[in-house]
Structure formats: structure tokens, C-alpha cells
C-alpha positions as CSV (number, residue, x, y, z in Angstrom):
1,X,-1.9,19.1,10.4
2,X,-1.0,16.5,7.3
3,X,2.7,16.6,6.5
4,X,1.6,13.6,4.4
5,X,-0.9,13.0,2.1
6,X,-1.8,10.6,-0.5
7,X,-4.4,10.5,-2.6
8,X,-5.5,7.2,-4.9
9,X,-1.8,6.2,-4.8
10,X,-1.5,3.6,-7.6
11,X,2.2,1.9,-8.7
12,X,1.6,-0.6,-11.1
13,X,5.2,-2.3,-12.2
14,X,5.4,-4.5,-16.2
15,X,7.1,-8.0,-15.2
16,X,7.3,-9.3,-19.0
17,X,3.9,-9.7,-19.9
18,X,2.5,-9.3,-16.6
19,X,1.3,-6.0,-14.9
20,X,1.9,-6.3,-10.9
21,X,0.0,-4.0,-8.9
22,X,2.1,-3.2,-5.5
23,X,-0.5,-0.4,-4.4
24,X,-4.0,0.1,-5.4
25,X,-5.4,3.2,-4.8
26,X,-4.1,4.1,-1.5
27,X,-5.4,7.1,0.9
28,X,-3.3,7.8,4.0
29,X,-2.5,11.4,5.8
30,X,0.1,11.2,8.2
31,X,0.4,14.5,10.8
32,X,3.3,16.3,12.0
33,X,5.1,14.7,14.9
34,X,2.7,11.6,14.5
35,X,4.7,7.9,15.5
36,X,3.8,5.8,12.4
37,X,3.8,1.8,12.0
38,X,3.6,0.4,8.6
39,X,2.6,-3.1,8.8
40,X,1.9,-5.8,6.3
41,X,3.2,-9.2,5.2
42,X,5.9,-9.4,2.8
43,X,4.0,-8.8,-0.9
44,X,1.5,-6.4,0.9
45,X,2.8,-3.0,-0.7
46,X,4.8,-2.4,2.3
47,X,8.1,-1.4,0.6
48,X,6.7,0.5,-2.5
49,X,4.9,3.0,0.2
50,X,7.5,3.3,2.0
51,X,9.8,4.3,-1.1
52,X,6.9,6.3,-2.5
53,X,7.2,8.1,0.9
54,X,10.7,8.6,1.1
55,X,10.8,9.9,-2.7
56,X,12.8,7.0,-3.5
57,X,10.1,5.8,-6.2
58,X,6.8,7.5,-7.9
59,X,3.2,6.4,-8.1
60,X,1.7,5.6,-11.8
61,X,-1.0,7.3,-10.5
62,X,-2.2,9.5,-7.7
63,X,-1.1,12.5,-5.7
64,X,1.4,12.8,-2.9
65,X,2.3,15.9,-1.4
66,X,4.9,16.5,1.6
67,X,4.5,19.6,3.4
68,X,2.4,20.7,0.8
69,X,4.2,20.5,-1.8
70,X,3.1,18.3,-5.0
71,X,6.4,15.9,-5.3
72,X,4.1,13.1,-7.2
73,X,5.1,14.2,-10.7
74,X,9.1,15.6,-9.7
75,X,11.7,14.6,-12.0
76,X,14.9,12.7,-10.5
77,X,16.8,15.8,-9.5
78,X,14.1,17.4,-8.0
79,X,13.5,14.4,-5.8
80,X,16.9,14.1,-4.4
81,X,16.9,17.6,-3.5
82,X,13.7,16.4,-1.7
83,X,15.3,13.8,-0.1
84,X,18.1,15.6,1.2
85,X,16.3,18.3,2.9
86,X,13.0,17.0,3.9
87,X,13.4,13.5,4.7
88,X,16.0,11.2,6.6
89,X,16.4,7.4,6.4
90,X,17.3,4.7,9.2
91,X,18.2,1.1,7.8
92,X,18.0,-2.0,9.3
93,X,21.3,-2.8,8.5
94,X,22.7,0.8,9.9
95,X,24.4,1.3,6.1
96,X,28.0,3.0,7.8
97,X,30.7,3.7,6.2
98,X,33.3,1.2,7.5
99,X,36.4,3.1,7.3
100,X,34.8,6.7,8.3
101,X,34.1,7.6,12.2
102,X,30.7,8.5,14.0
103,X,31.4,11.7,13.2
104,X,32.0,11.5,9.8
105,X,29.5,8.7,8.8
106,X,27.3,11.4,10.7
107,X,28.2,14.7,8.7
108,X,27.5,12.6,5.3
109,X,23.9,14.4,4.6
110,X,25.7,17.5,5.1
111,X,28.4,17.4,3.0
112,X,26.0,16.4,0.0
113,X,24.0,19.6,0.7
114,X,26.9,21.4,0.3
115,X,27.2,22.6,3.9
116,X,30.4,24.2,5.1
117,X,32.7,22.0,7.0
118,X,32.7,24.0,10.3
119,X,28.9,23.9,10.3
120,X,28.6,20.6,9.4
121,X,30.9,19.5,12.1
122,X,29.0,21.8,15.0
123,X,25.7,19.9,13.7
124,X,27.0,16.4,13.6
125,X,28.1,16.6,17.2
126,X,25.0,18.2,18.3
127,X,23.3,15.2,16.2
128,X,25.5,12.6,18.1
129,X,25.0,14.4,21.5
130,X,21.4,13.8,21.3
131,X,21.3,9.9,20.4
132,X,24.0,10.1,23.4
133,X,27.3,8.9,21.8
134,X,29.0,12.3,22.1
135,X,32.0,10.2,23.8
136,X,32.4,7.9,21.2
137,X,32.3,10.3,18.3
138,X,35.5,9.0,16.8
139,X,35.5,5.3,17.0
140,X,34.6,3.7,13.5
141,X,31.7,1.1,13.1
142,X,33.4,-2.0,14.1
143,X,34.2,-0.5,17.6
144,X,30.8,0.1,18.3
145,X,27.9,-2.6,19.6
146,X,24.6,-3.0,17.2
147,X,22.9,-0.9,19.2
148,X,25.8,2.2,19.2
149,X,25.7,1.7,15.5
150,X,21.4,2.5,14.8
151,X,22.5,5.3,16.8
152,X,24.7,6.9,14.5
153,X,22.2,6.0,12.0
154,X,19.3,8.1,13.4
155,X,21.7,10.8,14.6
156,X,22.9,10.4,10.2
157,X,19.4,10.6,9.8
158,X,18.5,13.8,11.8
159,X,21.2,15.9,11.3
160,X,20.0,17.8,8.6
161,X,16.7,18.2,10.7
162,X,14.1,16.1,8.2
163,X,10.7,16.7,8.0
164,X,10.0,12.9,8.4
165,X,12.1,9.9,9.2
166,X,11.5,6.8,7.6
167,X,12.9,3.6,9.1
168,X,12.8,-0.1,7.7
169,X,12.8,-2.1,10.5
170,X,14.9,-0.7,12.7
171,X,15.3,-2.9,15.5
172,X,15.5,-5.9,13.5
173,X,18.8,-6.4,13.4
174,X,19.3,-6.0,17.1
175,X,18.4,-8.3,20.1
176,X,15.0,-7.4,22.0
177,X,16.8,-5.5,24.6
178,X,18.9,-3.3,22.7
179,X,16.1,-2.8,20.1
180,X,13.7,-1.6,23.3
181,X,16.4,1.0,23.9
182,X,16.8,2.3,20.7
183,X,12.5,2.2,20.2
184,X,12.7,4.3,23.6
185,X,15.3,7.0,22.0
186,X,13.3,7.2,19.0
187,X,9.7,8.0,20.9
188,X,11.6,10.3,22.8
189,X,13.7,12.1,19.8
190,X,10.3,12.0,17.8
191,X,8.7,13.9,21.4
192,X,11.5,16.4,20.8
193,X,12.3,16.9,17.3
194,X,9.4,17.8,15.8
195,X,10.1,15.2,13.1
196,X,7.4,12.6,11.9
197,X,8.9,9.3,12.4
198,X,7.7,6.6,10.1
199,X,8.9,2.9,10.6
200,X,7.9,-0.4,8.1
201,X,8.2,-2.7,11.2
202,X,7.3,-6.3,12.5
203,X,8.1,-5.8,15.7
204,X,4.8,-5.4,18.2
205,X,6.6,-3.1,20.2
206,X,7.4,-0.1,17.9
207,X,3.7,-0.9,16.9
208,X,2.5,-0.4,21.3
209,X,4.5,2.8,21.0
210,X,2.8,4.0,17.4
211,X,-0.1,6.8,17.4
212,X,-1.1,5.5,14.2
213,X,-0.8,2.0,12.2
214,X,-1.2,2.1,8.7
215,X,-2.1,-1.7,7.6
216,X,-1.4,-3.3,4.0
217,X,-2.6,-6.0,2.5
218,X,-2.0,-6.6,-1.3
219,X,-1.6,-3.3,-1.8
220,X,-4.9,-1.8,0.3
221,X,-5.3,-0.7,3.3
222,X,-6.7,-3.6,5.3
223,X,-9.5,-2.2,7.6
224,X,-11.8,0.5,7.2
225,X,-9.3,3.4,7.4
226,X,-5.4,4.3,6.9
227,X,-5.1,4.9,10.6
228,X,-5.9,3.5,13.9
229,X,-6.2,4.3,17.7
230,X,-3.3,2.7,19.7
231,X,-5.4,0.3,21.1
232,X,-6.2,-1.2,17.7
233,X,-2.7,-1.6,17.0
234,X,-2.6,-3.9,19.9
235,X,-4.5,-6.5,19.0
């Protein structure tokens, strides 16, 4: 079943006198609980998708619907409500708040949906339980390694229980072994969660673990289709 499709996804941005087209024409359906790869080399359309995806930007043209729903044409208001309920980001650069602890970088979703603070306190624990930090749940950012800190990120980004993650290359910023860990705990949390996990990556491991690879090249898919069997993504 599609949790995402996209239909003829166009963005066209006006530099000056110039039109740049980042996407052109785009079809891609991405299933529930699918492992996605988005590759492509930097000018490839890479980014706009991925904002597209994560309602972060519209098309100029085209539809894109999320569970259904139509979210192409939504007004700013209406796409943050989006984003809060339905989708949940990972950063390469983990984006914590400095001052705040695990459990409090973790219970920011929460508070901006308005959740109660006894609820939003049971959930952030049971987020940081799962991603395995439940004893360091009060240390703040700079007490943790690289790797503790993309866990509170993707425990942050599943507390409120997303339809999708997206994550821009999250192992990047971590060394090979670390960012094999954290690869691991995602395939397993995406096994578990339900959640369709979505990463813009270079990294050829996240792409040996991917169901699907969607590949970009000046804004197309390059190849034949939007997805691909695991062994394609190999090569």
C-alpha cells in the first residue's frame, strides 16, 4: 500500500531572469514500512524531494498525497500541522538543543502539539527506551558521543509516532562504525515501528540495507523506474 505518491512533481524556482528546474515531472510511490534511499549528486533534485516530502516546500506543479490525503495545494498552517503529526525528521547534524537534556530535546514534538506534560514525559521515555539511552536520559548534548546524540534525534523524531521519517544523511556526520550502529537501529526501528523511513544518503551502506532506491539525476529519475530491487541498489 502507497503512503506516498507523487504524481508529475514539477518545482520550478525564478533566479533573476532565470527559471531553474530542480524536479521535472517526477513519479514515485513509496509503501508503508518500505526502507527508502534517495540518491543523486549534489544539483540532482535531491533536497527539493526531500523537502517536498517532508512538507517543507510545495511542487509548482503535480500532486502529492500522504496517506491519502492531497497535501500538494495546503496553505502554510495546514502543512505544519502535517508535519507535526505525520512526519518526523533526523538531521545530519542531530539539531539538539544544547542546554536542554535527552529527555527534553526529546519531548520537543510534543509540546508543540500541545500534549500534556505527563503524557509527553511517559512518551519521551518510551521513545528513548527504544533507541536504548533510557540511562542517559538526563545528560545534555555535549555529554553524549555522536552516535548517543542521532539517537536522541530519531527517538525526537519518533515520539510522536510519524507516518514517515525522513533523514538527510544520517550517518554522515559519524565515523563508519558508529554510523553502522545507528543504520542497524534504524532497519530494526523501521522493522518495528510501522514507520516508512526515508533517508537522502551517500553512504552505500544505508543504500545495501534499502528496499527501494529512488535515483535523481537533474531532476529525473535516472533509470527506467522510481524504484529498484536491492540488488540494483548494489551496483
Amino acid at each position: 500500500m502507497a503512503i506516498i505518491k507523487l504524481v508529475k512533481i514539477t518545482k520550478m524556482y525564478q533566479m533573476g531572469a532565470e527559471e531553474v528546474h530542480a524536479l521535472r515531472g517526477l513519479d514515485v510511490e513509496m509503501n508503508k514500512n518500505e526502507y527508502v534511499a534517495i540518491m543523486g549528486p549534489s544539483g540532482s533534485g535531491k533536497s527539493t524531494l526531500m523537502n517536498i516530502i517532508g512538507c517543507l516546500d510545495t511542487p509548482t506543479s503535480g500532486l502529492y498525497e500522504l496517506n491519502s490525503t492531497n497535501v500538494s495545494d495546503m496553505n502554510d498552517n495546514q502543512l505544519a500541522k502535517i508535519r507535526n503529526k505525520e512526519i518526523g525528521f533526523v538531521f545530519q547534524t542531530f539539531n539538539l538543543l544544547a542546554r536542554s537534556d535527552v529527555l527534553h530535546n526529546v519531548e520537543l514534538p510534543l509540546i508543540y502539539g500541545g500534549v500534556n506534560s505527563s503524557e509527553r514525559k511517559k512518551l519521551a521515555r518510551e521513545a528513548i527506551d527504544r533507541v536504548g539511552l533510557g540511562d542517559r536520559m538526563h545528560h545534555k548534548p555535549n555529554e553524549l558521543s555522536g552516535g548517543q546524540r542521532q539517537r536522541v534525534a530519531i527517538a525526537r523524531a519518533l515520539v510522536t509516532k510519524p507516518s514517515i521519517l525522513l533523514a538527510d544523511e544520517p550517518t554522515g556526520n559519524l565515523d563508519s562504525v558508529t554510523g553502522e550502529k545507528i543504520i542497524d537501529l534504524m532497519k530494526d526501528l523501521n522493522k518495528k515501528e510501522g514507520t516508512t523511513f526515508i533517508f537522502s544518503t551517500h553512504d552505500p551502506k544505508v543504500m545495501e540495507h534499502a528496499d527501494s532506491v529512488v535515483r535523481l539525476a537533474d531532476g529525473r529519475i535516472n533509470g527506467s523506474g522510481a524504484r529498484s530491487s536491492r540488488s540494483l541498489a548494489r551496483r
